[in-house]
N, C-alpha and C positions, 0 to 999 in steps of 0.2 A: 504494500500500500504506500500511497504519499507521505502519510504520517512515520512509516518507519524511514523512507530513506530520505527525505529533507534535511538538509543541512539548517543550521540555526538562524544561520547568514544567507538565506535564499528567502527571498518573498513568498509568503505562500498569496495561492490565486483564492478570488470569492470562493467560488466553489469548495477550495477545500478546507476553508477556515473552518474554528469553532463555529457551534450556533451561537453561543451566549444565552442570554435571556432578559427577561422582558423588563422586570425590577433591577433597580439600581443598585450599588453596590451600599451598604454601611458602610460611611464616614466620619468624619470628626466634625463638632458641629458647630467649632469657631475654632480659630485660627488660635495656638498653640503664644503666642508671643502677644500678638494685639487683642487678642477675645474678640474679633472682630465676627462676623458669621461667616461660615466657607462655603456659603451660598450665598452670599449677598448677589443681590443686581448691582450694575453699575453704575454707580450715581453718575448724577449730572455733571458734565463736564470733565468726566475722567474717559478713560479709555482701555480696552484689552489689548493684549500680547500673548502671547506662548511660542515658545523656544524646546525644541528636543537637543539636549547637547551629552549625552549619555546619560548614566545613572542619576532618576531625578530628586533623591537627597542631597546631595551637593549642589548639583544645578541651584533646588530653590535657595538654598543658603547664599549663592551669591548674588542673588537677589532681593531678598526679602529687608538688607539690609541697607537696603540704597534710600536716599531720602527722594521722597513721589513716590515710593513704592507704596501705594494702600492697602493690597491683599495679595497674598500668592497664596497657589494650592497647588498640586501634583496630583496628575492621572494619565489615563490613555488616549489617545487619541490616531486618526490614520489608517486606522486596520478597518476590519470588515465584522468583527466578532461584536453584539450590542454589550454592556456590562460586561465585560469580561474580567476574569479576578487576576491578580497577580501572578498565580503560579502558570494560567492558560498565557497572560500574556509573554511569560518567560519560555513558554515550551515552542516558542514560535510560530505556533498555528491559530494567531489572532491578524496578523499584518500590523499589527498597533506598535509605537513607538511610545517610550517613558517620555511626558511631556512637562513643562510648569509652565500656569498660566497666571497670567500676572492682570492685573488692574492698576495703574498707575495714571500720576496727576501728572499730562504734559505742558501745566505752568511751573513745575517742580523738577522734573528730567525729562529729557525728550526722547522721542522715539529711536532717534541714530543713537542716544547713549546705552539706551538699552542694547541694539545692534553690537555697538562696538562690547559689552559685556558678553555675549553673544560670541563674536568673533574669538574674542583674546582669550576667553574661558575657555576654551576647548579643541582641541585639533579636528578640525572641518575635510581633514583632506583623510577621514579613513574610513568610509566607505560604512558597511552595517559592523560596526565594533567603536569602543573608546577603550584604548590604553587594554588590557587586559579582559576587559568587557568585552564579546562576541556576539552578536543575536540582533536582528532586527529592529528590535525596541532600542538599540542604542543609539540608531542613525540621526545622523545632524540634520536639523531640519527649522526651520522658519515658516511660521505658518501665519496668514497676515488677514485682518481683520476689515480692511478698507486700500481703494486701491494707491491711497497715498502710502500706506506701509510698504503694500508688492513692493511699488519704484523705488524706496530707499532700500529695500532689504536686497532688491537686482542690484544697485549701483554703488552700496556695502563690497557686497560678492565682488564686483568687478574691481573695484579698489581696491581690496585684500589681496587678493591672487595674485597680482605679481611681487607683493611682497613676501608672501608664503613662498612662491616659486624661488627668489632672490637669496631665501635663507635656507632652501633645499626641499623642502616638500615638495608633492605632489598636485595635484590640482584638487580643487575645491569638489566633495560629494554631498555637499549639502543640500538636500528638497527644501522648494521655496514654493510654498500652493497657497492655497486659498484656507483658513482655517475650519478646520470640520468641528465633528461633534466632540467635545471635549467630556467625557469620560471620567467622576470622580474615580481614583483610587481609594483603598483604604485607609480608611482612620489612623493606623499607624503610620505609613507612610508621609502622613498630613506632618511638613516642619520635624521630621524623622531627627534631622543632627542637630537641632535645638533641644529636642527631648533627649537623644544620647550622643552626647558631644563626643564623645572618642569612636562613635561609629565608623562604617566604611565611607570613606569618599574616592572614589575612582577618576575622577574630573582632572584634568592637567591640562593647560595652553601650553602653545608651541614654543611661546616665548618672543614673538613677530607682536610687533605694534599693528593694529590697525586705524587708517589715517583720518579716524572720522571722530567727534564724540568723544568722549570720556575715554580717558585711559587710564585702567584698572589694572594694569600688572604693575 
């Protein structure tokens, strides 16, 4: 069957994803640092993002600490599987990628600064893995919420790259779409390296500037 010979690092097709199911997953039901609710709507005048940059405990942590940042949370998103749990989306037959998705005030930080944390957090040029992490759900990806995000997160990428190439890397495998259904994870997952600080974090940049926004290394 599919499920036995698929590699971890192969997309799987609709077809032969999980089904998932109809109910959502139990999560956490405010935000681990602000008590804020990890459902909130978006108030007025703020704005969404989500970024997949590998393993999303680390990810949200270099986030959540930025000033404009108003809410993060961590879940799935990109696959074909509805609700799917953590262990289904690690055996890689969901198509889902570990994502954070954030809500931030762009009178506070802007959108290319997030970009550039984006960028500089994480090696973009490898493909479905980060650093020791292998499987699908690791893949770099930018997923954008209005068509003024697409064009900076396209002309991000096109800046970057030949400085990644300059300093020896490979070319950029990062997905740049349109943001789909965003997928809580589980409650624990929710702000995971705040609750246990000596956790794993997998996450490492190149060590390349990118020439946009905030620079974070």
């Amino acid at each position: 069957m599919f499920f036995m010979t698929q590699e971890k690092t192969e997309m799987v097709c609709a077809g032969s994803a999980l089904p998932g199911r109809e109910a959502p997953l139990a999560t956490a039901s405010t935000h681990f640092l602000s008590g804020r609710p990890l459902k909130s709507d978006v108030p007025t005048g703020l704005q969404e993002a989500m970024f997949g940059m590998g393993c999303f405990w680390g990810v949200e942590r270099m986030f959540w600490g930025i000033d404009g940042i108003w809410l993060s949370m961590v879940g799935y998103a990109c696959g074909f599987t509805p609700n799917a749990t953590y262990d289904e989306v690690c055996s890689g037959k969901t198509g889902h990628n570990e994502v954070v998705r954030i809500i931030f005030d762009p009178a506070v930080v802007k959108y290319e600064d997030l970009l550039t944390v984006f960028w500089e957090g994480h090696d973009p040029t490898q493909g479905m893995r980060q650093g020791n992490d292998r499987g699908t759900q690791y893949r770099s990806g930018i997923y954008t919420y209005s068509a003024a995000q697409e064009q900076l997160a396209h002309f991000s990428s096109a800046a970057f790259a030949p400085q990644l190439q300059a300093a020896g890397f490979g070319a950029i495998t990062s997905e740049i779409i349109t943001a789909p259904i965003f997928y809580y994870a589980e409650g624990y997952h929710q702000q995971y390296l705040a609750k246990n600080p000596n956790g794993y974090c997998g996450i490492g940049g190149t060590g390349v500037t990118c020439p946009i926004g905030l620079d974070v290394s």
